[in-house]
N, C-alpha and C positions, 0 to 999 in steps of 0.2 A: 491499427494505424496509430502510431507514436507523435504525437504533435511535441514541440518546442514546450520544454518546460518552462515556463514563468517563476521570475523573482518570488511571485508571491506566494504560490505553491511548493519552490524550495524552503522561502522562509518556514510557512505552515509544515511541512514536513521536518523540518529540524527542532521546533519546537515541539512536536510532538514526542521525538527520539529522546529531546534531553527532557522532556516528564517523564520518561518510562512509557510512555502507552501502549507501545507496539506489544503485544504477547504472543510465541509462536505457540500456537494450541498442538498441532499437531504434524508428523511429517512422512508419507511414506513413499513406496520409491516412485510413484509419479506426482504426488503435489507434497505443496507445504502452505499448510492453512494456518493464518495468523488474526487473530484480532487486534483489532485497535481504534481505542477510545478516543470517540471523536468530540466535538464538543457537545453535539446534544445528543448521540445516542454512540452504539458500537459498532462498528462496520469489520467484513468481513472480506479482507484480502485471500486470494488464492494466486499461487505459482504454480503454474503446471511445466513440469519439465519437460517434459516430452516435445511439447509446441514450444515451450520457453517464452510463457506468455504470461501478464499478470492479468488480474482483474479483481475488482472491487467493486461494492453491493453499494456503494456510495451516487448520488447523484449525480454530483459531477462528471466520476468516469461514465454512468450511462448514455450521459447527456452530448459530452464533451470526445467520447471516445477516445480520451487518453490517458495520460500519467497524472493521476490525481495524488493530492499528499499523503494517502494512508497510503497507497502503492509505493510513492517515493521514500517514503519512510520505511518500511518494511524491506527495502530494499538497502538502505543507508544501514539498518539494524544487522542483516546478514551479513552485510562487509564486516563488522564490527568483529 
């Protein structure tokens, strides 16, 4: 379930893109596992292709059940 991203959450995601933080660790042909540095620790984004779903080990996405900033950033990094 994708809720309405927030100002403040694009903000947070585009700062993280222009530090670098996003790193894609890995990628095979159903996910692509990315880390990225959050401010107090590192969270672990996944893409699974198949479902075409993201998910992040962050609070917010558990919380919130949606597009959190290391999601939206990892996603802004791949257009790239």
């Amino acid at each position: 379930m994708e809720n309405k991203i927030s100002a403040r959450v694009k903000a947070k995601a585009e700062k993280i893109v222009s530090k670098e933080k996003v790193r894609k660790e890995f990628e095979t042909d159903k996910r692509i596992h990315f880390i990225v540095e959050g401010e107090t620790e590192a969270h672990s984004v996944i893409f699974d292709k198949q479902r075409k779903k993201w998910e992040c080990d962050c609070r917010f996405s558990s919380l919130k059940q949606g597009i959190c900033s290391h999601i939206l950033a990892c996603k802004i990094k791949e257009k790239e």
